[in-house]
N, CA, C and O atoms as a GROMACS GRO file, in nm:
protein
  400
    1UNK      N    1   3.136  -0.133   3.688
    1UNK     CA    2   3.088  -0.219   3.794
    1UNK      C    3   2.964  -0.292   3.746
    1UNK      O    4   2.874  -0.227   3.694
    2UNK      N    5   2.952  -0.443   3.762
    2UNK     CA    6   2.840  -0.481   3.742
    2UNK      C    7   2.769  -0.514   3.834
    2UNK      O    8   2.842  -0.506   3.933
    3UNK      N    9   2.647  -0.554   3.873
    3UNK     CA   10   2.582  -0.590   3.931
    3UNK      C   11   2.510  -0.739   3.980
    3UNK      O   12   2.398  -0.758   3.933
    4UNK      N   13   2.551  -0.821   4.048
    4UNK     CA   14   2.511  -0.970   4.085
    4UNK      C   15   2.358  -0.912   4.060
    4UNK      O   16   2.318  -0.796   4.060
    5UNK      N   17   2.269  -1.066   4.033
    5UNK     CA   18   2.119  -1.035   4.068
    5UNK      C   19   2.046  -1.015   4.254
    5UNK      O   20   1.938  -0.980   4.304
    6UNK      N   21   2.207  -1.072   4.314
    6UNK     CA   22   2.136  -1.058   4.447
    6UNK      C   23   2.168  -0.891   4.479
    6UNK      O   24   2.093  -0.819   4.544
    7UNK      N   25   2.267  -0.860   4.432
    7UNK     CA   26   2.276  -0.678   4.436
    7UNK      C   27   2.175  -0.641   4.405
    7UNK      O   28   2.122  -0.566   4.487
    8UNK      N   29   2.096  -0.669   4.273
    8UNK     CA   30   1.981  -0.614   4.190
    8UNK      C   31   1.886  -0.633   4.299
    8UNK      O   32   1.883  -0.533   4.371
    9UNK      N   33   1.829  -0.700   4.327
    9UNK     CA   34   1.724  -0.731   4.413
    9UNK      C   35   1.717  -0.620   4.566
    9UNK      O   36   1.634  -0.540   4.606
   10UNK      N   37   1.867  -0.674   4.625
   10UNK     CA   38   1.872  -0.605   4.725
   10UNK      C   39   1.833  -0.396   4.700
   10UNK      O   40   1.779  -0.320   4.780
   11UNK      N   41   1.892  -0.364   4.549
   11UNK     CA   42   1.873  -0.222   4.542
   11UNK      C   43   1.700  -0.187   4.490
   11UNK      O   44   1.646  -0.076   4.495
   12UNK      N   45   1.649  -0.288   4.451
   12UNK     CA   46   1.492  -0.288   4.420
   12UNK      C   47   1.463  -0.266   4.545
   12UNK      O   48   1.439  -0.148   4.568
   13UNK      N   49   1.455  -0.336   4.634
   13UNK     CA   50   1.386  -0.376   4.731
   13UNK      C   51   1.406  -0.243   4.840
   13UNK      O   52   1.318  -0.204   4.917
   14UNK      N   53   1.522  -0.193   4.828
   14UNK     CA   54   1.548  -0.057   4.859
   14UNK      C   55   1.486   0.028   4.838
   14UNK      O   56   1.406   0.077   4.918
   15UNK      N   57   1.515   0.078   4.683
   15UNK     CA   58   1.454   0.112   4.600
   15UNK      C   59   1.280   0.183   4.630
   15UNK      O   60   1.239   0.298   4.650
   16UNK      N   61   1.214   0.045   4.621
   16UNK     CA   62   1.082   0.031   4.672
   16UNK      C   63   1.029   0.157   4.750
   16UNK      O   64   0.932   0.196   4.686
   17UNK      N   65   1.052   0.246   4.870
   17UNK     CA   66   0.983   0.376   4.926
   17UNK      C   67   1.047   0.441   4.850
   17UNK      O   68   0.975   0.541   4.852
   18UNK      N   69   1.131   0.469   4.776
   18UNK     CA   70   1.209   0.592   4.681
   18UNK      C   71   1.020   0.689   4.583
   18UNK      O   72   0.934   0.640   4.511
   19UNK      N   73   1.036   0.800   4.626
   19UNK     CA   74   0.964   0.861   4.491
   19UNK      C   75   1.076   0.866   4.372
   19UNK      O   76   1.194   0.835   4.391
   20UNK      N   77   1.036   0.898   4.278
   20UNK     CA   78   1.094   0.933   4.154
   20UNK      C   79   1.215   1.053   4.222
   20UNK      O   80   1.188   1.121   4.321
   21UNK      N   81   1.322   1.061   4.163
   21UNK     CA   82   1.374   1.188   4.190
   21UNK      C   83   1.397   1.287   4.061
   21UNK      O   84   1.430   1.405   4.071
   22UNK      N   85   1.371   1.211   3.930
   22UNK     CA   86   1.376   1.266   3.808
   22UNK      C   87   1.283   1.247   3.740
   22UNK      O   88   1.223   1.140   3.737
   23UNK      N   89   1.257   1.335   3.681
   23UNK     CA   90   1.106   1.297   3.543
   23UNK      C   91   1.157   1.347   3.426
   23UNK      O   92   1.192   1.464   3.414
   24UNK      N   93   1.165   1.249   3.321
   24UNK     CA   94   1.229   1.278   3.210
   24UNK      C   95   1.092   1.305   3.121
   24UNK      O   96   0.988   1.240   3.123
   25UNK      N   97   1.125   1.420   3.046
   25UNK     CA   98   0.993   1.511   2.968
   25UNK      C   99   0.995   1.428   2.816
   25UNK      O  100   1.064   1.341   2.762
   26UNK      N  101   0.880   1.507   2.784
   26UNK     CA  102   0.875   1.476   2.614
   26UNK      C  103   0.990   1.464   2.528
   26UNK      O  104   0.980   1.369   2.451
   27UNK      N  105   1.104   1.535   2.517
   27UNK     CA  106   1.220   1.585   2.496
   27UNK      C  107   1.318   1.481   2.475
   27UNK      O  108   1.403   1.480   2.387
   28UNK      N  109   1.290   1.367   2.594
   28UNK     CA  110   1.403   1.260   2.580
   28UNK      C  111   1.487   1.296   2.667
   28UNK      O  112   1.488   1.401   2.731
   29UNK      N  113   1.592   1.170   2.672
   29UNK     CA  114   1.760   1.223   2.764
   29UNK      C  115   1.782   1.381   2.724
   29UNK      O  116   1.769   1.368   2.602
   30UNK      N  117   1.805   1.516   2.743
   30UNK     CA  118   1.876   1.591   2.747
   30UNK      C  119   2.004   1.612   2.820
   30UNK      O  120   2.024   1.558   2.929
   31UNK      N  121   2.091   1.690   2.762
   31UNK     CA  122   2.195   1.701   2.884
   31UNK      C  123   2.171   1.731   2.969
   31UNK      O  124   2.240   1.689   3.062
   32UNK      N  125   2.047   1.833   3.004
   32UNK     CA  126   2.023   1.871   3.115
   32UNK      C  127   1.959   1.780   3.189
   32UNK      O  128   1.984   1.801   3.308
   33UNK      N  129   1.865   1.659   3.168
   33UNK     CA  130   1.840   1.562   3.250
   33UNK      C  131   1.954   1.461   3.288
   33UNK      O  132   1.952   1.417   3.403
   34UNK      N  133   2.052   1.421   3.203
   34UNK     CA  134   2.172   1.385   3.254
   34UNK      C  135   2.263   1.423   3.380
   34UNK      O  136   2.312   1.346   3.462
   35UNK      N  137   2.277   1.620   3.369
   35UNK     CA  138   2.325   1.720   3.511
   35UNK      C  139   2.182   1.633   3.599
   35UNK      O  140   2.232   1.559   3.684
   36UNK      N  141   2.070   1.626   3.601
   36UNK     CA  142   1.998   1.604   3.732
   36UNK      C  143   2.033   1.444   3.767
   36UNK      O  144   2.062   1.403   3.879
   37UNK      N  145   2.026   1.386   3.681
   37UNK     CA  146   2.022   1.280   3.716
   37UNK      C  147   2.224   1.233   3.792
   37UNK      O  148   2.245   1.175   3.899
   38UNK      N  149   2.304   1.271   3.718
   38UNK     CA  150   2.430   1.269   3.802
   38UNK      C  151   2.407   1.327   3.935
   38UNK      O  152   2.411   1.250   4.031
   39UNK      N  153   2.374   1.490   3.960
   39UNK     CA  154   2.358   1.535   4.056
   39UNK      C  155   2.271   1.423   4.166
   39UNK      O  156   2.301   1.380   4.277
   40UNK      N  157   2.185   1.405   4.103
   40UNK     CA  158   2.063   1.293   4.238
   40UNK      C  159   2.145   1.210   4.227
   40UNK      O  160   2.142   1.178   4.346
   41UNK      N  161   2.229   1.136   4.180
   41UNK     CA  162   2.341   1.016   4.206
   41UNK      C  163   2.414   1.058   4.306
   41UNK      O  164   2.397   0.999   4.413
   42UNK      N  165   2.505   1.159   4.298
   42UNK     CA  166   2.605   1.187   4.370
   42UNK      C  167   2.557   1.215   4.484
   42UNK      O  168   2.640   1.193   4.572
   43UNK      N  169   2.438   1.263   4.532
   43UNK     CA  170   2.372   1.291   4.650
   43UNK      C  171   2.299   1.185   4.740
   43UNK      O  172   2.265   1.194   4.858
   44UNK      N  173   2.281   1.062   4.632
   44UNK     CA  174   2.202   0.973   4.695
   44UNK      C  175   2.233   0.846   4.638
   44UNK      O  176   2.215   0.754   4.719
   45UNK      N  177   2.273   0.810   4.529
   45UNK     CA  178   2.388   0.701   4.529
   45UNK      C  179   2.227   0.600   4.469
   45UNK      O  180   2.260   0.533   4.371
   46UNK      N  181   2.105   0.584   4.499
   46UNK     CA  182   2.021   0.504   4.430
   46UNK      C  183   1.877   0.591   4.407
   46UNK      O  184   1.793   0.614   4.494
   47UNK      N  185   1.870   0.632   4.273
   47UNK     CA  186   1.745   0.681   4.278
   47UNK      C  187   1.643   0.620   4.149
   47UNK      O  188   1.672   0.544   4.056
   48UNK      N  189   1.513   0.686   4.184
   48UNK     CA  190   1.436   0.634   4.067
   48UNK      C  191   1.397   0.743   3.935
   48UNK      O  192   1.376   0.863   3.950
   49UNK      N  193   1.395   0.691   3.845
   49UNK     CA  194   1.371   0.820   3.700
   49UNK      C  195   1.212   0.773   3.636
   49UNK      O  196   1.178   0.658   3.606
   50UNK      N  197   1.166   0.843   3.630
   50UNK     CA  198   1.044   0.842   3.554
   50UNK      C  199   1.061   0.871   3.422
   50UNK      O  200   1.114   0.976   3.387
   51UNK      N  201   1.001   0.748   3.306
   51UNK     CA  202   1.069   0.770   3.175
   51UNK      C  203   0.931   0.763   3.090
   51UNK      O  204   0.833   0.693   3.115
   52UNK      N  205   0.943   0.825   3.017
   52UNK     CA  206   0.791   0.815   2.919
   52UNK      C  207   0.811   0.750   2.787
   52UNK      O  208   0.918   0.708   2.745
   53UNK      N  209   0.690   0.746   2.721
   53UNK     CA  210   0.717   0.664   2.621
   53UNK      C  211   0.673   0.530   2.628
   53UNK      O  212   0.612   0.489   2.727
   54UNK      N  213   0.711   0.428   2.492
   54UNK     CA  214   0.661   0.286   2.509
   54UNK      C  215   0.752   0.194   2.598
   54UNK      O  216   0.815   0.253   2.685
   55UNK      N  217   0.764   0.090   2.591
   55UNK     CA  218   0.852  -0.022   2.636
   55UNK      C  219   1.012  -0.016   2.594
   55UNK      O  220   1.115  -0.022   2.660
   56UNK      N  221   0.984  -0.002   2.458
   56UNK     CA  222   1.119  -0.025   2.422
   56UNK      C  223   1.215   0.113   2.456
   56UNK      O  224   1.333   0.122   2.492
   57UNK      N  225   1.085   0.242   2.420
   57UNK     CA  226   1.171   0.351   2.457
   57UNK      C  227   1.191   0.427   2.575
   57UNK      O  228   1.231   0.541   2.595
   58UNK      N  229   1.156   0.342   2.643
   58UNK     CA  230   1.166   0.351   2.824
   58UNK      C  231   1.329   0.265   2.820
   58UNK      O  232   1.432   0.319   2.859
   59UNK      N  233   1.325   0.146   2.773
   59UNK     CA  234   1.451   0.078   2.791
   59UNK      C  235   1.604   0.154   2.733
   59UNK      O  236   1.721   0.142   2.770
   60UNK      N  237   1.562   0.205   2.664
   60UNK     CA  238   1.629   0.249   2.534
   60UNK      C  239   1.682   0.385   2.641
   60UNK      O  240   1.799   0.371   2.676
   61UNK      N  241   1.616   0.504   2.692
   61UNK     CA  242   1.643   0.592   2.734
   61UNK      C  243   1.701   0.530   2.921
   61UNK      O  244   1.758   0.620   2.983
   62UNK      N  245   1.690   0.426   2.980
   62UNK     CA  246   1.730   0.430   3.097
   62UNK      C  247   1.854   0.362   3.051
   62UNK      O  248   1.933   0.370   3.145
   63UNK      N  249   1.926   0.279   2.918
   63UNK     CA  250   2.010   0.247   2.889
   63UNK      C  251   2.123   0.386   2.872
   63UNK      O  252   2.242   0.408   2.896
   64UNK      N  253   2.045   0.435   2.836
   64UNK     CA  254   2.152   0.566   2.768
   64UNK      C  255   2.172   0.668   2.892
   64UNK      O  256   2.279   0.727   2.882
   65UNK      N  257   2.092   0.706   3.012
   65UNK     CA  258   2.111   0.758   3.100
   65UNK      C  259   2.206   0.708   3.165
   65UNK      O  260   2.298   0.783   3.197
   66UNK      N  261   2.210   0.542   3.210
   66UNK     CA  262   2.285   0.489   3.267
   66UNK      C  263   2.479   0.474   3.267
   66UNK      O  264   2.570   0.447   3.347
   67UNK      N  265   2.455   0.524   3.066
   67UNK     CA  266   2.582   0.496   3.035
   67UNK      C  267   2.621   0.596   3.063
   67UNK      O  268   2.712   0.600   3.145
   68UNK      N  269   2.561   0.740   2.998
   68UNK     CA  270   2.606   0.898   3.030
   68UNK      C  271   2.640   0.922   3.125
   68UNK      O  272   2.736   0.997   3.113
   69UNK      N  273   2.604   0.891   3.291
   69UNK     CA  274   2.617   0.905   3.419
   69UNK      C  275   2.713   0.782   3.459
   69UNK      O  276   2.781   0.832   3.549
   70UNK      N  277   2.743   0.693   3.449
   70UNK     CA  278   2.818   0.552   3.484
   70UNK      C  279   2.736   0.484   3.562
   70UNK      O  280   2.804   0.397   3.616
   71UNK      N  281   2.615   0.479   3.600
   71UNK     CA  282   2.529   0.452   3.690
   71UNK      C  283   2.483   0.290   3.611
   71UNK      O  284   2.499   0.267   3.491
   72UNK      N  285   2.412   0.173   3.731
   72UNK     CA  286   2.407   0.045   3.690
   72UNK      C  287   2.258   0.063   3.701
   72UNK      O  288   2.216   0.111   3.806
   73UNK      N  289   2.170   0.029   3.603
   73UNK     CA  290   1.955  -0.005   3.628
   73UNK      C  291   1.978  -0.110   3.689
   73UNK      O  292   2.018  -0.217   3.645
   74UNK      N  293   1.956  -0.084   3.777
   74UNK     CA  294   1.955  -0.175   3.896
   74UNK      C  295   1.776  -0.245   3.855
   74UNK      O  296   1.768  -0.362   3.891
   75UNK      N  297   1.692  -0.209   3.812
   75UNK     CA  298   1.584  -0.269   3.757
   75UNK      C  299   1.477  -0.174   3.690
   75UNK      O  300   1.520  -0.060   3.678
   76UNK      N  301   1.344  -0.192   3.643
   76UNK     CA  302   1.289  -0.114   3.602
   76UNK      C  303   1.144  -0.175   3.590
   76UNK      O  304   1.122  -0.285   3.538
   77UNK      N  305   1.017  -0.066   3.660
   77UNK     CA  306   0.907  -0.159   3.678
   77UNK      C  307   0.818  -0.066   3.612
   77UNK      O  308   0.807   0.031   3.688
   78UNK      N  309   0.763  -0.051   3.528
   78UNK     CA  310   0.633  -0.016   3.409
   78UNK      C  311   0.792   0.137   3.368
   78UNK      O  312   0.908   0.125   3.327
   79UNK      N  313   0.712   0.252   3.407
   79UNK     CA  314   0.745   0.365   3.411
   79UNK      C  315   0.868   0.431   3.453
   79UNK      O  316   0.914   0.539   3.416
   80UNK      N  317   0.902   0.368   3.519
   80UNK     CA  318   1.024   0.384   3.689
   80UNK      C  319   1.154   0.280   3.615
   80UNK      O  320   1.145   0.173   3.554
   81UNK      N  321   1.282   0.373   3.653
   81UNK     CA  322   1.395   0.272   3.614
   81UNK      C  323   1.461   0.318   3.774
   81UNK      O  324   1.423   0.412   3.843
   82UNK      N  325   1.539   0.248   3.797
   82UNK     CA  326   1.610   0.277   3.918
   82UNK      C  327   1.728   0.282   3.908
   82UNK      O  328   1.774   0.174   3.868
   83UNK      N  329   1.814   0.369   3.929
   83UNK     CA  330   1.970   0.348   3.895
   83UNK      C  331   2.036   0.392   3.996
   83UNK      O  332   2.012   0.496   4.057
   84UNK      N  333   2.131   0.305   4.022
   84UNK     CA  334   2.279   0.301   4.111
   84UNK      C  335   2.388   0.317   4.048
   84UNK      O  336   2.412   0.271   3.936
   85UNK      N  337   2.490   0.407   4.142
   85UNK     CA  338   2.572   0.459   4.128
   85UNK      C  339   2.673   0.451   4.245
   85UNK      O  340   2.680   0.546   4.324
   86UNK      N  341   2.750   0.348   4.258
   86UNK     CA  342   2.846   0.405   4.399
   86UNK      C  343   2.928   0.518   4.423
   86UNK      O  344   2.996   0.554   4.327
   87UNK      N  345   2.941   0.602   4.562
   87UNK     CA  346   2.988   0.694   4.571
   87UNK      C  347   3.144   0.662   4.585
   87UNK      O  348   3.170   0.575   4.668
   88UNK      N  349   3.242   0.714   4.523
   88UNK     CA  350   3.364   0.727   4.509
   88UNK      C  351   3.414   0.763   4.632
   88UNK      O  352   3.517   0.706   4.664
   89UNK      N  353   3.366   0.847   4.713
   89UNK     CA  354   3.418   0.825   4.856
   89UNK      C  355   3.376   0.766   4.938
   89UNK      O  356   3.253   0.762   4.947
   90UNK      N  357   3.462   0.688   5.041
   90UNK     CA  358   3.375   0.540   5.069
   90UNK      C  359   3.309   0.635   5.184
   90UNK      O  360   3.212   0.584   5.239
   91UNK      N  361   3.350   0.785   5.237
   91UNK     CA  362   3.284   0.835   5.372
   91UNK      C  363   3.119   0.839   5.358
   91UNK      O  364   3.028   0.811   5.435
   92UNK      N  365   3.125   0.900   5.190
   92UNK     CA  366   3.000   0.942   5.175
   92UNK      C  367   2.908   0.812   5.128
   92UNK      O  368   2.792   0.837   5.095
   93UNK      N  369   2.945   0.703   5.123
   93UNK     CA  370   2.820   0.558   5.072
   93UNK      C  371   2.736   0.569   5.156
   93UNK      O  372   2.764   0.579   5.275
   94UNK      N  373   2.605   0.568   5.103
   94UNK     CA  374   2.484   0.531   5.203
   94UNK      C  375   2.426   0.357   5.229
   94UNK      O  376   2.380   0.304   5.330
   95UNK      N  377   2.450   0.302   5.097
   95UNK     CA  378   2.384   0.220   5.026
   95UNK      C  379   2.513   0.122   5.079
   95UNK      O  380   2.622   0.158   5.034
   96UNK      N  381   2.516   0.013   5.162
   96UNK     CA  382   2.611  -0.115   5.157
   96UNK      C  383   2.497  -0.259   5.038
   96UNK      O  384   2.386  -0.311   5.037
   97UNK      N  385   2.633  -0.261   4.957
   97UNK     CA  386   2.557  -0.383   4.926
   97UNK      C  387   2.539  -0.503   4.917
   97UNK      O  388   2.444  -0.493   4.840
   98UNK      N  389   2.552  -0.635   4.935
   98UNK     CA  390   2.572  -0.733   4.991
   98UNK      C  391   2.692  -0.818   4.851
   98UNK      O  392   2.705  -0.815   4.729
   99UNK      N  393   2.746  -0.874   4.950
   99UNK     CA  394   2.873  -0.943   4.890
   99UNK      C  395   2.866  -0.985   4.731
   99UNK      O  396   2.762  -1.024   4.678
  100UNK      N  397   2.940  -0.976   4.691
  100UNK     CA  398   2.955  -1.062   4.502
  100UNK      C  399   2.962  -1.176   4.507
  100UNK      O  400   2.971  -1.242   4.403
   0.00000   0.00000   0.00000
């Protein structure tokens, strides 16, 4: 699934009161931050990850989270990446997002 920029915006703007729901350590992606980060997907469909490191390796690690989980960075502001994920059952979507 990709993401229009008016999707992007609309899940920022969402986004926006979210705390972090993940903090990724010294360590890097682990699998085990991958299990949290799917898990906070499947439960909440848009959350934010706290990524350390420089620029590039902030990008670099919310790229690779994103792919591991199927989840879209919906954007990313200093520290903070935000990623979406739609829920496969349409009962459980929280998140509507505006037309393609």
């Amino acid at each position: 699934m990709s993401l229009t920029s008016r999707q992007r915006s609309h899940l920022r703007s969402t986004a926006h009161a979210l705390d972090p729901a993940v903090l990724v350590g010294r360590a890097g992606v682990t699998d085990a931050v991958v299990r949290e980060v799917d898990e906070a997907l499947e439960a909440r469909e848009l959350i934010k990850v706290r990524l350390p490191g420089d620029r590039d390796e902030r990008a670099r690690a919310a790229a690779a989270i994103a792919e591991r989980t199927g989840a879209e960075v919906a954007g990313r502001v200093g520290r903070i990446a935000i990623l979406y994920r739609e829920n496969p059952d349409p009962a459980r979507r929280r998140i509507a997002l505006p037309p393609a």
